[in-house]
C-alpha positions, 0 to 999 in steps of 0.5 A: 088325129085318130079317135077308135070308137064303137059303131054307136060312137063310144069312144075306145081309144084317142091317139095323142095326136087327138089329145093334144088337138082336143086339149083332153086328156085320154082318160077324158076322152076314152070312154066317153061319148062322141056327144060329148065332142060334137055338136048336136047336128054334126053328130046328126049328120054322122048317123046316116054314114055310120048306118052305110058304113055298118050295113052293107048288104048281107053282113050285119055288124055289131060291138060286144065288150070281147071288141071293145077289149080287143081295141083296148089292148091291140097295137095302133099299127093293127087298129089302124089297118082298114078292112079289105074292101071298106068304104070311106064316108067322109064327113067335115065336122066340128069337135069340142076342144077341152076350152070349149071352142071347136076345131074343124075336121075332116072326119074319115070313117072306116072299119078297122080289120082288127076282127078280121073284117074282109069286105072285098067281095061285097057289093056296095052300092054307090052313094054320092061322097061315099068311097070304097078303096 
């Protein structure tokens, strides 16, 4: 299950496995809000992993519409590569199903090297629950 988001969590793309588990349809789910799908002190909690996860030390990110376009019409095979050298926040979390009920994920952060994104050689400070691969 892959949800593609901005780094203020606007929904971009939705794999069909996501679909299927969320029982939405794309059209529903891409842009859209991760508010939509998540419980207010999930979504809480997501905040202070997102800011590490986008803010290490001395490179400062930001999502444009020229991104976000990009994302649109990119190959999942290329969206899914992860930056060199990215952390991985990890987070369980619950999301709302298209019936109302929730399903419980392992929600896996990272930064997709679709802008050529290359972290390798930036220092990451170590957080507890917080990898770098």
């Amino acid at each position: 299950m892959i949800l593609l988001t901005t780094t203020d969590f606007f929904l971009l793309r939705a794999s069909e496995s996501s679909v299927a588990v969320l029982g939405k349809p794309s059209a529903t789910l891409e842009r859209s809000w991760m508010s939509d799908l998540l419980p207010s002190d999930d979504l809480l909690a997501l905040y202070p992993l997102c800011q590490w996860l986008v803010s290490p030390p001395g490179v400062h990110l930001s999502t444009d519409q020229e991104a976000e376009h990009a994302i649109d019409t990119a190959a999942w095979s290329k969206l899914t590569q992860a930056a060199e050298g990215t952390p991985y926040p990890e987070k369980e979390i619950r999301l709302r199903r298209g019936d109302g009920t929730f399903v419980g994920v392992n929600l896996r952060m990272h930064l997709g090297s679709g802008a050529g994104l290359d972290f390798k050689s930036v220092p990451l400070p170590r957080r507890a629950g917080l990898t770098k691969r």
